[in-house]
N, C-alpha and C positions, 0 to 999 in steps of 0.2 A: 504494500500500500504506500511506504514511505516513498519509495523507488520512483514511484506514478503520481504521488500528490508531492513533490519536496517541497511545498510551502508550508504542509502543514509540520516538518519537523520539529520545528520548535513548540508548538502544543504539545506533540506525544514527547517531547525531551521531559516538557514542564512535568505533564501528566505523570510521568513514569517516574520521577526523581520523586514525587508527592507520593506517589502509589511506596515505591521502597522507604522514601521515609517512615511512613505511615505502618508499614509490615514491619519492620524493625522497631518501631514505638511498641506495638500492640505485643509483640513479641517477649519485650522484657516485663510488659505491666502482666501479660495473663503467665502468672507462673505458674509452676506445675501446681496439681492440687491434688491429692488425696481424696480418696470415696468417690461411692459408684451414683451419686447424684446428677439428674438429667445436665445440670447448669455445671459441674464436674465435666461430663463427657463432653460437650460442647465446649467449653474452653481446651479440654487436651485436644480436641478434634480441630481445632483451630488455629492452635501453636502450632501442629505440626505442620498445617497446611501454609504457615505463613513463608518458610525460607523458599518454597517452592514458588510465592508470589512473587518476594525478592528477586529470586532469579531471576523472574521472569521479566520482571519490570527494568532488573538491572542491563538484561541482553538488547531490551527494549529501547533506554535510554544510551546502551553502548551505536546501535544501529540508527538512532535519531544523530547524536553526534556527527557520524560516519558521514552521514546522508549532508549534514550543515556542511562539514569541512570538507567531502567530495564534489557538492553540486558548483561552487564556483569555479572549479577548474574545469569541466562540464562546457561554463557556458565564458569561453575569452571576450572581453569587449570588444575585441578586432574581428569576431566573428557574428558576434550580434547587429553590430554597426554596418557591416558593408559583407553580406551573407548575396548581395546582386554582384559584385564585381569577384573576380579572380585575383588571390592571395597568392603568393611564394610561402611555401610550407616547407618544413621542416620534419620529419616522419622516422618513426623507424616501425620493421616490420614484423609484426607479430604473428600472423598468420602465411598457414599456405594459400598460395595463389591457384584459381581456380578459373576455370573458363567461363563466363559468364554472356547474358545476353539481356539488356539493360534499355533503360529510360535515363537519357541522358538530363540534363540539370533544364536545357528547354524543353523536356519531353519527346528530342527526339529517338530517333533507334540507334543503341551502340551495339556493338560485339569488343569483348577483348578481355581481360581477367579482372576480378575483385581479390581484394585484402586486406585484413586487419592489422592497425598501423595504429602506431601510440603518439600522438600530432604533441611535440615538444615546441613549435617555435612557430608564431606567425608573423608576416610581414606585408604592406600594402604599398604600393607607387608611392607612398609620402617618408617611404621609409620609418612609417608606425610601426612599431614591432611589439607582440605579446608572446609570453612564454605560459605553456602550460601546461597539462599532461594530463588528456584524455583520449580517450579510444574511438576512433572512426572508421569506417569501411571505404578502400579507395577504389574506384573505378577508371582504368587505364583504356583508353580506348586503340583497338590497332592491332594489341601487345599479346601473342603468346606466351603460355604457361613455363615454356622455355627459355624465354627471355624476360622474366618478370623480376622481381628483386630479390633477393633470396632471403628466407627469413634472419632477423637479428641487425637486418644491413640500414644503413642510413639515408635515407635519400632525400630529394630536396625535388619539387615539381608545383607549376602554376595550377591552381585546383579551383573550382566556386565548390561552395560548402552549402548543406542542404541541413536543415536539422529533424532528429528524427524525435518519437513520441521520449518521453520522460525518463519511462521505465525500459527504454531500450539498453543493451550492452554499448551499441554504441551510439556516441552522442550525435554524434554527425556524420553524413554522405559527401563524400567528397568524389568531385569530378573532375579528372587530370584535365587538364588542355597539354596535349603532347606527351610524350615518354620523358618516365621521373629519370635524373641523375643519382648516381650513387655519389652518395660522400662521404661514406667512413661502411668499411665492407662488413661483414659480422668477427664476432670472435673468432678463437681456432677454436673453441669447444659447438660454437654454433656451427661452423662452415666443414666441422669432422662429422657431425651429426646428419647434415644437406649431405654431403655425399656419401655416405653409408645409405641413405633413405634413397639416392639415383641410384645406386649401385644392386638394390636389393629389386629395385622396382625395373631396373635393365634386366638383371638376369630373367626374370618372370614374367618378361614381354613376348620370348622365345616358345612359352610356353603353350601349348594348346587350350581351347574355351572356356569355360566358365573358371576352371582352378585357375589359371593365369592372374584373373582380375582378381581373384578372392587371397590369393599369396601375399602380396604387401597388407593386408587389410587384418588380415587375419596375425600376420607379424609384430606391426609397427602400429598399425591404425589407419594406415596410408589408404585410402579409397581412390585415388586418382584414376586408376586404371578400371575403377567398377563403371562399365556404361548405364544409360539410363533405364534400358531392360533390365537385366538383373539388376540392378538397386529398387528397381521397383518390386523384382520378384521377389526380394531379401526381406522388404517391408512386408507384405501381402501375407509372407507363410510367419512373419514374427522373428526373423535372423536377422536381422541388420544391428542387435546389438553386437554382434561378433567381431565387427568390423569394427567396433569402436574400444580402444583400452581401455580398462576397467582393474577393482580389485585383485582381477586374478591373474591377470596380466604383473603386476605389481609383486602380488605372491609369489607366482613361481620366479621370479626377478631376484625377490631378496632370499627367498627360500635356497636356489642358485649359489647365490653368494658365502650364506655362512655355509653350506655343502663345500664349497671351496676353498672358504678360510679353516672350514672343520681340517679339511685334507691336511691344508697347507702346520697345520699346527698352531694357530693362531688364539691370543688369549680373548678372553667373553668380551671387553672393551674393542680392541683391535677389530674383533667381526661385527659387532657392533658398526664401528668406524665405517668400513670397509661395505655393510650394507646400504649403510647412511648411503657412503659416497656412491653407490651402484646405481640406488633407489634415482641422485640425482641426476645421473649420468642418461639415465633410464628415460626419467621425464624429459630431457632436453632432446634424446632422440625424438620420441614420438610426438615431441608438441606439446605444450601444456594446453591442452583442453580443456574444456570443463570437468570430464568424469575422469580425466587424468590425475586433474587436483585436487577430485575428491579423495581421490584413490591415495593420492601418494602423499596426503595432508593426514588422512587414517594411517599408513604407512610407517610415516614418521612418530607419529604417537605412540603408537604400539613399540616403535624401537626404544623411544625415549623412556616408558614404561618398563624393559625390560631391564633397564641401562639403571633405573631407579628400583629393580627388583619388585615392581609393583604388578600384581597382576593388569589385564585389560581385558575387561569384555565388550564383548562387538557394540553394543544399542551406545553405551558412554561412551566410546569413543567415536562412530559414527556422530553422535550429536553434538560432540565437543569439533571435530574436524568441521563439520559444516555451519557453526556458529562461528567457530573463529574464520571461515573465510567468509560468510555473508558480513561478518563488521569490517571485514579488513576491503571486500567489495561488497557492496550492498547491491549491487544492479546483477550481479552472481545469478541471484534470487530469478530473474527472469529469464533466466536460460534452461530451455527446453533438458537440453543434454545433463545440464548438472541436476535439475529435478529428476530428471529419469533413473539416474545414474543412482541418487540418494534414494531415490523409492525400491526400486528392486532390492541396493544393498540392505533397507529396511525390512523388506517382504521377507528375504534372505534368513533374516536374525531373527526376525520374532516368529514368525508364521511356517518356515522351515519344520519344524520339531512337530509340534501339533497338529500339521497334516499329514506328515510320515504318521504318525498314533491315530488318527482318525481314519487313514485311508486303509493302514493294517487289519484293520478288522475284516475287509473284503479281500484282501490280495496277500501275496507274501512282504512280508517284512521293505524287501531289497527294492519289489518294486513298487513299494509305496515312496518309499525314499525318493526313488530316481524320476517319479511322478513330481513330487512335491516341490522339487528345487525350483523348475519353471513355473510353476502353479504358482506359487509363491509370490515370485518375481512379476509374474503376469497380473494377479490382482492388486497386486502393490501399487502398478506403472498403468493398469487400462485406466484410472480418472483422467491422467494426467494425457493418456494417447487420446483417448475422446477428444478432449479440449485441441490436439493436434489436428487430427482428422478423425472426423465423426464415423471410422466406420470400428466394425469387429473382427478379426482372424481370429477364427473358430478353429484351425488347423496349427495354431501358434504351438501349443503343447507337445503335440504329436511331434510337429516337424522339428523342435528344441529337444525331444527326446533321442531323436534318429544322431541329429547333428553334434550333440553333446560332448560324445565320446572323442569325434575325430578333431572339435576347435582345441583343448588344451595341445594335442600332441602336433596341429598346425602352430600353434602359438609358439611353442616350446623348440621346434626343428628351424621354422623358419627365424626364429632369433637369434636362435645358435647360428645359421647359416648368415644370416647377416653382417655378425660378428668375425666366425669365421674366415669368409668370403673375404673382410676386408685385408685381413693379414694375410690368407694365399688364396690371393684370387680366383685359382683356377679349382677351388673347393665351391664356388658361390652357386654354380650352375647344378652340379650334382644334388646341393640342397634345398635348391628350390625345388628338385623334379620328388626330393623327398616330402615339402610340407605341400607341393600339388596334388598330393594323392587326398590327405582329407580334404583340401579343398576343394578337390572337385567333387569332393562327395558330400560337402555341405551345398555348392553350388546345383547339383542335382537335386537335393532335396528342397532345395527352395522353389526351385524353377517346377518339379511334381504339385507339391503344396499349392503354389501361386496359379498354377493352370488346372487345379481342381475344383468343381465347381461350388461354388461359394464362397471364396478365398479369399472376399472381404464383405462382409454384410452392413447394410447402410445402417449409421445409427443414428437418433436425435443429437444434434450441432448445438455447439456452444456449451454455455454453462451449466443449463436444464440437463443437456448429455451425461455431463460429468456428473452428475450432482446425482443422476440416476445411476448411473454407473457405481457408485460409492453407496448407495441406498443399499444396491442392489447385491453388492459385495459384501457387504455388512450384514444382510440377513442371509445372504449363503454361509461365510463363516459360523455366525453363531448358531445356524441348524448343524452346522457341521462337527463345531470344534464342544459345544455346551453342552454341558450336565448333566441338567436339571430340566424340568418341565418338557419330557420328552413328548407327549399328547401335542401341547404349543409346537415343539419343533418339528413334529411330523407335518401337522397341517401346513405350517410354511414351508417344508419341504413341498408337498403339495402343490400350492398356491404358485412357490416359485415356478417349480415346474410348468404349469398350466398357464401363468402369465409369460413364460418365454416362449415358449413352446407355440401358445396360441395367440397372445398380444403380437410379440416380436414376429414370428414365425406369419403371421395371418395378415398382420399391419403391413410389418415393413419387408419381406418378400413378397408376397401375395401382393401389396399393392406395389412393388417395382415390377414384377410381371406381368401388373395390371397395366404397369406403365409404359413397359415393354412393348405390350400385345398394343396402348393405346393408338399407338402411331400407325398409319395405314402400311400397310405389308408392301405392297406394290410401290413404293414409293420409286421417285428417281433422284430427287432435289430435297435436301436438307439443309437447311441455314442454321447453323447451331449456334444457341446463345451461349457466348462465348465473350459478351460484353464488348468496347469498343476494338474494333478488331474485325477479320474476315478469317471463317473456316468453313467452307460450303461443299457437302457431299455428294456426289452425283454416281449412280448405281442403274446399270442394267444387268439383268439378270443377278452371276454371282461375281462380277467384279463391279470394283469402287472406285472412286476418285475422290480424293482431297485436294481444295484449291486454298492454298494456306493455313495456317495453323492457329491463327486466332494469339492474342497477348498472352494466356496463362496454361498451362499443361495440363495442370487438374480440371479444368474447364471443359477443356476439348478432348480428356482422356472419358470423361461422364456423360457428354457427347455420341462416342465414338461406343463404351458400354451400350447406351440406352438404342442406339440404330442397331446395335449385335454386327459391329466392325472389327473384327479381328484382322487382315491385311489388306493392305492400300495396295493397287498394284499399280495408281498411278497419282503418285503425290505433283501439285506445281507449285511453287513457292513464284508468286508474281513479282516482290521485290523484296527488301529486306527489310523493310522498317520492322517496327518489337511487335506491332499489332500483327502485325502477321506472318511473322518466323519464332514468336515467342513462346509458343504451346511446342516448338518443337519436340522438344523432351517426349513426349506424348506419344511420336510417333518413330523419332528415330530406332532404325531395326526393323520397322514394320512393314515399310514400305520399300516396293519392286525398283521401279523406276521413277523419274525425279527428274522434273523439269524446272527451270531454274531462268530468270530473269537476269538480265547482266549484272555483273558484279561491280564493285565500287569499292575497294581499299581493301586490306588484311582484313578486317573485321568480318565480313561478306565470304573472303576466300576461308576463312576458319569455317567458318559455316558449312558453305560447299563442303569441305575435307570431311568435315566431320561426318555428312550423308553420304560420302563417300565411304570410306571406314568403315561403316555402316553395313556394307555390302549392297549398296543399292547402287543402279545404271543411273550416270549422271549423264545429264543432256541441256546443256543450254539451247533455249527453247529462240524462233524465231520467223518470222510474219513467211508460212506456207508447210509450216510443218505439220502432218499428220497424221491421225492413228485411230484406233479403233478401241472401243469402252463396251464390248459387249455387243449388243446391237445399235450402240450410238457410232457415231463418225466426230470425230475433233481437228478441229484444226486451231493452228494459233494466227491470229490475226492482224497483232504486233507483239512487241518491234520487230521492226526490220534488222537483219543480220549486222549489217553496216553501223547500226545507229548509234550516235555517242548521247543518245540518254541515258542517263542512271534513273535511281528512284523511282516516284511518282510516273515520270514522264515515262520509264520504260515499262511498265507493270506488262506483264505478260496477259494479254488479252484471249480466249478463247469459245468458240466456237463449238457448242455441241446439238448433233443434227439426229432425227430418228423419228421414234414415235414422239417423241416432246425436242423441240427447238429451244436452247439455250444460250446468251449471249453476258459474257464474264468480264469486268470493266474493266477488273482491280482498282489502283486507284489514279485513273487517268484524269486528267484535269480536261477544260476544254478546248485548249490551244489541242493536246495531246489528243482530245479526239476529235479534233479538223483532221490532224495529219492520218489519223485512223480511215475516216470516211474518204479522204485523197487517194489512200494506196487502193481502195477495191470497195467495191460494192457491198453494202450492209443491206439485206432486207426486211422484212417483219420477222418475228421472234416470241414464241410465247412467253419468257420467263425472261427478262434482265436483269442479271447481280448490279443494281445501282452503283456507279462508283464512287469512290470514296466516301465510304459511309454515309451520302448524302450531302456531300457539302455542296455549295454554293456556284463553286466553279465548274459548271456542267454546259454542255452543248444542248440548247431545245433542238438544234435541227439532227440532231443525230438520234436523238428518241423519238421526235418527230417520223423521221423515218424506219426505224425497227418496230415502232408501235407496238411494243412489248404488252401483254393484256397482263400481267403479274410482275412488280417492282418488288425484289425481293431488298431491303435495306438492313446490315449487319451494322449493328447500331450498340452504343450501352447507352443506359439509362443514366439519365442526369450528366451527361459528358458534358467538360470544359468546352468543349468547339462550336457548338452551339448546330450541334448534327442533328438531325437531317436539317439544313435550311430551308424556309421559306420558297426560295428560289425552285431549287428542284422540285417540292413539292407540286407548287406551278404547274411548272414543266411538266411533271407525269402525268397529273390531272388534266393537261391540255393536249396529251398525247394520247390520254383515253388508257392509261396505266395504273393499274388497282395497286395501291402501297400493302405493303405486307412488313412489320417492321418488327426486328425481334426484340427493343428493347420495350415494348407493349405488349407484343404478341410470344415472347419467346421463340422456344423452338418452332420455324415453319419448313413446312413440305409439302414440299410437289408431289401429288401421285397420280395414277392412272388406274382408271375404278371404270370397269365396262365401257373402254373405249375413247371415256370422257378423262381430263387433265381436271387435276380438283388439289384445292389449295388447301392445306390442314394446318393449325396451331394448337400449340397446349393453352395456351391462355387469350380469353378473348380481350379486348381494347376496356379493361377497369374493372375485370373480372379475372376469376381463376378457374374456373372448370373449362376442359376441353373436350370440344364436341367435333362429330363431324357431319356436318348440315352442308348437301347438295342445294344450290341457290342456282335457278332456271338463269339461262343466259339474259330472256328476257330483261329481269330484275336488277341485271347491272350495269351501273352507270357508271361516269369517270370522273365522280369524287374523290375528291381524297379523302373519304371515309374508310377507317377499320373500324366502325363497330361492330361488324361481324367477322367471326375467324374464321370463315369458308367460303369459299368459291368455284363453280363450277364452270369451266371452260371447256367447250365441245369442240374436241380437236378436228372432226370434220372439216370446221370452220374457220376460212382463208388457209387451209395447211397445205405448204408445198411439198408434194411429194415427189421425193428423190430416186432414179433407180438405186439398187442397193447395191447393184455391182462390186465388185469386189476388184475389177477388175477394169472399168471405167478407166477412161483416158484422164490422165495427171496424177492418176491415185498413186500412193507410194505406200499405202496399207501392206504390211507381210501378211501370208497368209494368218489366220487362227488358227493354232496350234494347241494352246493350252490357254488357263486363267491367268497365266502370267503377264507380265507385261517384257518384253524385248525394247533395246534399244541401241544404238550404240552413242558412243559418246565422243560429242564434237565439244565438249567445256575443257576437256583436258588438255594440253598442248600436245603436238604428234599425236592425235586421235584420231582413227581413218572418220573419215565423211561418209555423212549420213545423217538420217531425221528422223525414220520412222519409227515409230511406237504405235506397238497392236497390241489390244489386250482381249 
């Protein structure tokens, strides 16, 4: 709360110094007393409870301080003041760098890497200088992961600063202008630790599929080589803690150690020492993470305890470790990784024990045990996953059961091999091929788990989610683990039963099936809300097409669910701005072929690489190229080969012909579609993707002329641009263009229902139930009304019918072979020539 309100610190300082005052009054006035007198009990019952108030108020008043003496360096005067112009900064780096794809400080589209950086020094044109030291996220644009700054390093780069919510880790966005300089390199302990982490993650590149990427992850922490398939299949079956170091990690580390000072003859001080220094050496390998510095803040305690001959048990020193780092950071508090990290170890210690005892009475002993660890961990960590993403992995247990056995012995090989590796190199390669064996057998089990059906079930979002989630967890333990009133806990065994089962079960499957089945079957055109941004799906028969990917991943992956889209065989990325290369995540992997808009700097060519990589046919697309979508026909319309447009102006334009006529703007402006209507002929069109989300700058005589009967507009609600404008609306209206808009209407689709083209949305224009009502052609006019969410157009009606020939003079269509998509690729340099794409 402090983290998010810091004005109110100084109330809860006041508050809490008056609260401990007050416990330590009360404390010495109720003395003990003697006799078993009601007013007796209540005062021992009250003394005792006071030092735990103490406590409490004291941790309270330590974390209000924190909050007072940390928030000004939080917030520099050189950054409050002039947050519109670009600063000379001062940084050093504290995080890995990571490939990223961004909204730059104007909201335009960037590509290039992000990182976490400790901003010590600012400076403005007047030579005002502030020093300070807080934490910010920087965005480089251009910049591969390869050439990014190496953690610990110093750098200096012209930046405008963004600030972010309160309660964030970091206080500020910072947006490079240009590639940062280095000014002072890292340590030798930082820059031994950078290349032991290249060295581990080179040898493991060699390696074959899924264990390749899961090797460094599973070693060090290092996820860089997890693509965005498997990291989403790691989440989905419950494995993606694996990947991140943790107490056990830490364990076998210092366990290691005194094994080795045991060997070596070393006295209980010296192994001591010697773990300390391992434990440290340990954390600056893998990054000080969050659940790193849980781990190794417990770590340390436990040694220091031993060092004072004191015992330690796990709950006290767990809550003494993460006390002392929320006062030491208080923004700690809002990090997803370090609460996850702290719940499991929680679930771990107390709930461990008493579900092995509860679970024994049905099974043997061993495998109640080997049940309980992740059960444990699991109900400790779903409040907290709710609140992340609302759904459930039903499979999380099972597939942590399977995987169990083989992460310690990846953990443990590939460390050694890390280690190893560095002092005789030609040791690094054999070790990796040894911790890839459980890795790839974690990696299969994720990738089983995650393509079973059900592999994440939707739950209630936000707080209500969580808050249910905890209800719910709470009265499963105490059927489970409690006494007493066995009658009571059978019925809510009962209950619970009957309300998951048949609430959850009936609710929220039953109606995502509902929602599933709601969308017409036959569909061709799908505009998925996806908010400001373009992701538009086009399907005949059993292949698909995706025309960009919309700003967010989860977006257009719920999208891509709800149509029942498992592979694109023909993805086109029309330009590269964030709105619509930003869901990529979503899809990279998925898709066959890939048609691509010209490119415009590193940032763009990262992109490309990366769909490359991918294993997809890369093809820059260009005005005569075409191919076939099932029983549709495509062509692209612009740009021309030659053309030195970028952006906006080049968006890749397309043409799809059949039983339903489609025409795809992207986001051409209206100069840009003069030059469209210049190179070749447009005719009528049932369905137009309006371009650019409706804005302003549009051609009437080009709509004019296609006299599109359905304007389909990929639109978000409440958008700064002030989309759809005025203007186009007009326009459509005067061209006899029925709007269909998704930030109103949501999801819309095109289908074909007996012959007829019929327009479907989930939500009508100020309502929320989705229907699908045939409306007679008669009845439609060229309003720009949506208050209804269906429309029926009789394809009969003005449709040019084309022979289907296959074989037509200019076609360059390959035969149909398969549902795949072919291609060859003219983006590549030395690429033989060639256009066609058939799917």
């Amino acid at each position: 709360m402090l983290v998010g309100q810091p004005t109110a610190a100084s109330s809860v300082l006041i508050g809490a110094v008056a609260c401990l005052a007050v416990s330590l009054t009360l404390w010495r006035l109720l003395a003990p007393t003697v006799g078993a007198s009601r007013w007796g009990r209540v005062r021992r019952g009250t003394r005792r409870a006071l030092p735990t108030v103490a406590v409490c108020a004291g941790i309270g008043a330590c974390v209000a301080v924190a909050v007072l003496v940390l928030q000004p360096l939080r917030e520099p005067p050189l950054l409050l003041d002039e947050t519109q112009t670009a600063l000379s900064a001062e940084l050093e780096v504290v995080g890995t760098p990571a490939e990223t794809a961004h909204s730059g400080f104007g909201g335009e589209s960037l590509s290039g890497v992000r990182f976490e950086a400790t901003l010590h020094r600012l400076q403005n044109a007047d030579s005002r200088s502030d020093r300070t030291s807080t934490r910010v996220l920087v965005f480089v644009d251009g910049l591969g992961t390869a050439d990014a700054p190496a953690i610990g390093s110093t750098i200096r780069v012209d930046a405008r600063f963004r600030a972010t919510d309160d309660g964030s880790q970091t206080a500020w966005l910072a947006f490079a202008e240009g590639h940062p300089q280095t000014v002072r390199p890292p340590g030798w302990q930082l820059a031994w630790a950078a290349e032991l982490r290249a060295r581990f993650a080179d040898s493991a590149r060699g390696l074959p599929g899924d264990g390749a990427e899961l090797v460094p992850g599973l070693a060090l922490g290092d996820d860089s080589l997890v693509d965005a398939s498997l990291d989403e299949s790691m989440k989905d079956s419950g494995l993606s803690h694996l990947t991140a170091v943790s107490g056990a990690n830490c364990a076998i580390v210092i366990a290691g150690a005194f094994l080795i000072a045991g060997f070596a003859g070393l006295r209980r001080g010296a192994r001591l020492g010697m773990a300390g220094a391992v434990l440290v050496l340990f954390v600056i390998l893998v990054t000080p993470q969050p659940s790193v510095i849980r781990a190794a803040a417990m770590a340390a305690i436990v040694l220091v305890s031993i060092g004072a001959s004191r015992s330690a048990r796990g709950m006290p020193v767990l809550c003494l470790a993460v006390i002392s780092l929320i006062v030491t950071d208080p923004w700690l508090s809002h990090s997803f990784g370090f609460a996850l990290s702290s719940l499991a170890t929680a679930g771990l210690l107390l709930l461990t024990r008493p579900v092995t005892s509860a679970l024994s009475r049905w099974m043997p002993p061993w495998l109640a045990a080997v049940i309980a660890v992740p059960l444990a961990a699991q109900l400790a960590c779903q409040p907290v996953l709710a609140l992340l993403t609302p759904t459930v992995a039903p499979y999380s247990i099972p597939a942590n059961l399977l995987a169990a056995p083989a992460a310690p012995i990846a953990t443990v090989v590939g460390l050694l091999g890390c280690l190893v590796g560095s002092l005789i190199p030609p040791v690094a390669v054999p070790a990796a091929w040894l911790c890839w064996l459980p890795a790839a057998w974690i990696g299969a089990v994720a990738r089983f788990f995650a393509d079973a059906p059900g592999a994440r079930l939707p739950w209630v979002p936000g707080l209500l989610g969580a808050l249910l989630v905890l209800v719910l967890t709470a009265l499963a333990l105490w059927v489970l683990l409690a006494s007493g009133a066995p009658r009571l806990r059978r019925a809510m065994a009962v209950f619970l039963a009957a309300a998951i089962v048949g609430v959850y079960g009936g609710v929220m499957i039953g109606g995502t099936i509902a929602l599933r089945f709601s969308v017409p079957q036959n569909w061709r055109i799908a505009a998925c809300d996806i908010g400001q941004g373009d992701a538009v799906l086009v399907k005949s028969g059993d292949v698909t097409a995706l025309i960009d990917t919309g700003p967010d991943p989860d977006l257009l992956r719920a999208c891509l669910e709800r149509m029942q889209i498992g592979r694109i065989d023909l993805l086109v990325i029309t330009h590269f701005d964030l709105d619509h290369i930003g869901g990529l995540d979503a899809v990279v992997g998925r898709a066959d072929a890939v048609l691509v808009g010209p490119v415009d700097g590193p940032s763009d060519e990262v992109i490309v690489r990366r769909v490359v990589e991918s294993g997809a046919i890369v093809q820059q697309a260009a005005r005569g190229d075409r191919g076939e979508l099932g029983a549709l026909r495509w062509e692209v319309l612009w740009p021309t080969a030659d053309t030195t447009l970028r952006g906006n102006g080049a968006s890749v334009t397309m043409r799809f012909s059949g039983d339903i006529d489609a025409l795809f703007l992207g986001d051409l402006g209206e100069s840009d579609q003069a030059r469209l209507m210049a190179e070749g002929r447009l005719g009528p069109v049932d369905v137009v993707k309006v371009a650019h989300h409706g804005s302003g700058d549009q051609s009437a005589e080009l709509y004019n002329r296609i006299r599109a009967r359905a304007g389909l507009i990929s639109v978000g609600a409440d958008n700064d641009y002030g989309h759809p404008n005025d203007r186009i609306l007009e326009i459509l209206a005067g061209a006899g263009t029925r709007v269909f808009r998704t930030d109103l209407l949501g999801l819309v689709v095109v289908s074909i229902e007996d012959g007829d083209t019929v327009v479907w949305s989930e939500k009508t224009a100020g309502a929320g139930a989705a229907s699908l009502v045939s409306v007679p052609p008669s009845r439609l006019d060229t309003r720009n009304d949506v208050s209804e969410d269906t429309w029926l157009l009789h394809a009969a009606q003005n449709k040019r019918r084309r022979p289907r020939s296959r074989s037509s003079p200019g076609s360059r269509c390959a035969p149909r072979r398969s549902s795949s998509c072919r291609a060859r690729s003219r983006f590549l340099p030395n690429a033989a020539s060639g256009s066609s794409v058939s799917c």
